[in-house]
N, C-alpha and C positions, 0 to 999 in steps of 0.2 A: 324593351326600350331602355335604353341609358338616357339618363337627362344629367348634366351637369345643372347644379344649385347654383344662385348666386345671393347671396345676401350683405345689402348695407344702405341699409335705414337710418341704422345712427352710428354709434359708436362702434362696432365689432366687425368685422370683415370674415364670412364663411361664405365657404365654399364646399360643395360637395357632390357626389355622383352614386344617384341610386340607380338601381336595375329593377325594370318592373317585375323579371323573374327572382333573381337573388336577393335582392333589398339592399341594405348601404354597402355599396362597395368602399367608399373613404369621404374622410371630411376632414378639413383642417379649420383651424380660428383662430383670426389674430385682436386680442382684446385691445383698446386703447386704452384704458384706465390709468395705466400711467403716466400718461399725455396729458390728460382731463383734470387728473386728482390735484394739480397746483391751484387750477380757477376753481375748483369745488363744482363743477359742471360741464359737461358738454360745451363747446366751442365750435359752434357747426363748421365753420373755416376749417378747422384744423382736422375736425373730421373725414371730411372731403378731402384732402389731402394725403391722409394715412392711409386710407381706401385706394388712392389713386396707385399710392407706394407697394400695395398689399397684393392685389389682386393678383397679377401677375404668378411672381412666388408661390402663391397659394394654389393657383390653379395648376402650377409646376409639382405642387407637392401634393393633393388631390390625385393626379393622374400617375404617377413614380408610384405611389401607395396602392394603387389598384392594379399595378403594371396593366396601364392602358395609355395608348393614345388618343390622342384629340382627335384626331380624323376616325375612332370609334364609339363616337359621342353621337346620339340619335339629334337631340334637342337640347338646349340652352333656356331655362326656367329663373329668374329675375325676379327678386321685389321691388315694384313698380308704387308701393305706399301701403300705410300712410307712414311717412316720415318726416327727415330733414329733407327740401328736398337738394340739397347740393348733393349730399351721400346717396343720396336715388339716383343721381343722377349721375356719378362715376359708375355705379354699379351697373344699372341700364342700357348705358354708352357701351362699356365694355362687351353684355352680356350682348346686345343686337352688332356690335360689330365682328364679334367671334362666330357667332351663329350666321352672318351675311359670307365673311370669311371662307368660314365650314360649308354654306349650301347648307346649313340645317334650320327645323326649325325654331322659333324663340317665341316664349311667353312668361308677358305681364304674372304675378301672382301678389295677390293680397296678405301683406305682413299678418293681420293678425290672422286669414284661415291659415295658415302657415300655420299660426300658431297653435290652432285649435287642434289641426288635423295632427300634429306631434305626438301624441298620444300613441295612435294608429300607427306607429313605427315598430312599437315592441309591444302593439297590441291586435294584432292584426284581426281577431274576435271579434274587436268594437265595430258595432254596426251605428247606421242611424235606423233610428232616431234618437239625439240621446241633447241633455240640456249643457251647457259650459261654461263654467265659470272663468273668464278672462281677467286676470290680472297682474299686472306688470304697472312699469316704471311712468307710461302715458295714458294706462286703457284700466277699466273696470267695469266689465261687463257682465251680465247674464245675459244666455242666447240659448235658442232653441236651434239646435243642429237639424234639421230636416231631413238634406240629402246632398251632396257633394254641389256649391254654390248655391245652397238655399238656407236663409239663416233670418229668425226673427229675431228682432230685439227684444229682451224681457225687462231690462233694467241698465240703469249707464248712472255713470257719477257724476253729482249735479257742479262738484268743484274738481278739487287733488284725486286722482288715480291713488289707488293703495299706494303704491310702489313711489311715487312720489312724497304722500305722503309719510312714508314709512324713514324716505332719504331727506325732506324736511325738516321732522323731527329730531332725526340724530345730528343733522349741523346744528341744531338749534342748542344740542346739549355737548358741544364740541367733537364729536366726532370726526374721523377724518371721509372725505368720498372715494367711493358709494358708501352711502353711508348706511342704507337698508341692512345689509347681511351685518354689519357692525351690532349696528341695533339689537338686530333678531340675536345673536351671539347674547350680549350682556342680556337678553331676556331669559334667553335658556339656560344663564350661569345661576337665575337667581334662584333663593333660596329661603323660605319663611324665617328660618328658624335663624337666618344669618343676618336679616334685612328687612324691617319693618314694612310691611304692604302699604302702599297707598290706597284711600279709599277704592273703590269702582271707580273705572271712567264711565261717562257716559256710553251709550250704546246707539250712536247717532240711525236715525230712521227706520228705528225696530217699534216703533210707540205708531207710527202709522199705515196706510196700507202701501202695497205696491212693493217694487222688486229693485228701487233707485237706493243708491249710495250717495252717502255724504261724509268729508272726512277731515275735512277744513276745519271743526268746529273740536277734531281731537288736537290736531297742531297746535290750535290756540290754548287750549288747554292744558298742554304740554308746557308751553310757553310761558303762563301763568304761573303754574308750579315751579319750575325752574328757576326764573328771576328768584321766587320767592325764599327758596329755600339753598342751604348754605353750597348747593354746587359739586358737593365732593363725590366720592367714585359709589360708595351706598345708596346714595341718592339716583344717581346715573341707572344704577341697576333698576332699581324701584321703579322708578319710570317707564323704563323700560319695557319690563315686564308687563305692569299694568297698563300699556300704550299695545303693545302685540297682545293680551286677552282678549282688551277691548275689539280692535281689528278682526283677530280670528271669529270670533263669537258672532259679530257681526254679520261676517263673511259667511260663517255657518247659517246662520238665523236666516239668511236674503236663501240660501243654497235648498235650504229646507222648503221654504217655502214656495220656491222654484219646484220643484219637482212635483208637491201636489198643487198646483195650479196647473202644469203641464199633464198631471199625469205620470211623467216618466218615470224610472231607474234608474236611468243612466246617467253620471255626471262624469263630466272629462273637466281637469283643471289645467288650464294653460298660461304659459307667460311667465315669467322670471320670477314673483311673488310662491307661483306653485311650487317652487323651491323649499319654501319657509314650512319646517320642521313640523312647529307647531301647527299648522294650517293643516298639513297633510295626518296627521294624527286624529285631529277635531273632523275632519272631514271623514276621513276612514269609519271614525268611533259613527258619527253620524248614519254613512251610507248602511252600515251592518244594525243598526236600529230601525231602520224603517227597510231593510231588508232587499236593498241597492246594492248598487257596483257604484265604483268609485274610479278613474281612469284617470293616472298620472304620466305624464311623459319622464322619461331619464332627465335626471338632472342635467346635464350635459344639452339634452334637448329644450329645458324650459327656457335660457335664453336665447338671445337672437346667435340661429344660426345656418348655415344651409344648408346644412339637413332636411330640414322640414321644408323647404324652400324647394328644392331637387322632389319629396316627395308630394309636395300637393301639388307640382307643375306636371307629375310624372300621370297623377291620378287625371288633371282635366287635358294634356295630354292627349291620355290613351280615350277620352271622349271628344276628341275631334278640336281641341281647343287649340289655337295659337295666332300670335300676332301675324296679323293681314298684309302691313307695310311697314318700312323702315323706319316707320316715324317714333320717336323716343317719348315719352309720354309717362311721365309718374304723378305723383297725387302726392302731398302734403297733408292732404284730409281725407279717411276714402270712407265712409259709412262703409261697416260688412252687410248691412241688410241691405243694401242695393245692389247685391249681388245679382 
């Protein structure tokens, strides 16, 4: 089965075509960051618009790269949420009109199992049952993978998503946007012996039980230091640095504890945050101490793309899944345990 992907949630436009025999045939992506980076933020308007502009092209270039045509396209696979929903809702439009076009058929997919299932592209070993840590730019989750749409919640974040958090922090200490990979950069530049360490940050919701994030109370902390002291590019690192510790350790500590409360070995890290150097090193060091596997997607795959979009639709798909009628239907909010 060929599925053409479609992805655009927020800011990024992919597209892509897996084969349930072969695997990725092509993907292309077009980022808006340089659209965005004047307001210091997403601009749903204007997201909706570069999507509208995108698609097309993409789907052109998609199909040229696989030397394939659209009329050898089984199915049409869409992220239907949670997102913006103006940008669901170009995507969606296009992806059910192509697919009515074609006589093929089209299905809804959930941005973040998309996200989850990433992994599973260049891991095809990974089975469930296995735990996941999700974090990115809106989501910070622990979940318990079950079995292809079954997913329990373990833990969610009571304020800021990492990833937000992470892109708060660096506006707050001038950065330009996105301001996350910025950040994380000056953290892995630093150096003890170059740049005096700031105390410890706090280690927010490691002091009690349970598997919830909180991350709002590092920003402000951030904050606090920052006014305070004199500003310059030393300073900037310092923070930096001691602001992504704080986070990874965190991130570990919740991870850890995930897995014996489940049971499991298996961790899959999903979402744009899984990118972060640091993260994926603590995590690694972790899984080989307690004698786990550890499951990253291609960096390429940790953000929003259609990749993963093409293969989670390809996987519920080939289990009888797809939209019933032409009705266009996305989610702004989609809890994944109600799957």
């Amino acid at each position: 089965m060929r599925v053409l992907g479609i992805e655009s949630s927020c800011d990024e436009t992919g597209i892509a075509i897996y084969d349930s025999d072969k695997g990725l045939l092509s993907q292309a992506l077009y980022s808006q960051m340089l659209t965005h980076r004047r307001f210091g933020g997403v601009v749903p308007e204007l997201a909706s618009r570069d999507h509208v502009k995108y698609l097309i092209p993409l789907l052109n270039e998609v199909l040229q790269k696989a030397d394939l045509d659209k009329t050898l396209i089984d199915a049409v696979a869409y992220t239907a949420g949670p997102g913006l929903v103006g940008a669901l809702l170009t995507g969606a439009s296009f992806a059910k009109s192509l697919a009515f076009a074609l006589n093929i058929k089209a299905l809804a997919v959930h941005h973040l199992e998309a996200h989850l299932l990433a992994a599973r592209l260049e891991n095809p070993a990974l089975q469930f049952p296995f735990n996941v840590l999700l974090v990115s730019g809106g989501h910070t989750q622990l979940l318990e993978a079950k079995g292809l749409g079954q997913y329990a919640l373990l833990g969610d974040t009571l304020d800021d998503a990492v990833g937000e958090a992470f892109d708060k922090t660096a506006k707050l200490m001038g950065l330009p946007y996105p301001g996350g990979p910025e950040l994380a950069a000056l953290a892995d530049s630093y150096t003890q012996e170059d740049i005096q360490p700031f105390p410890p940050f706090p280690r927010p919701m490691t002091d009690r039980p349970g598997l919830d994030f909180s991350f709002s109370g590092l920003k402000t902390h951030v904050m606090n230091l920052w006014h305070k002291s004199n500003k310059d590019e030393k300073t900037r690192i310092a923070i930096a640095a001691a602001f992504q510790k704080a986070v990874v350790e965190t991130l570990v500590f919740k991870c850890q504890r995930a897995q014996q409360q489940t049971g499991l070995e298996q961790l899959v890290v999903a979402g744009g945050v899984g990118a972060n150097r640091a993260l994926r090193a603590a995590l690694v060091k972790m899984a080989m101490e307690q004698k786990g596997r550890v499951f990253f997607p291609k960096h390429e795959f940790c953000t929003d793309n259609g990749a993963m979009v093409a293969y989670a639709g390809c996987l519920h798909l080939l289990e009888g899944q797809q939209d019933r009628d032409l009705n266009i239907r996305v989610q702004s909010r989609w809890p994944l345990d109600d799957e």
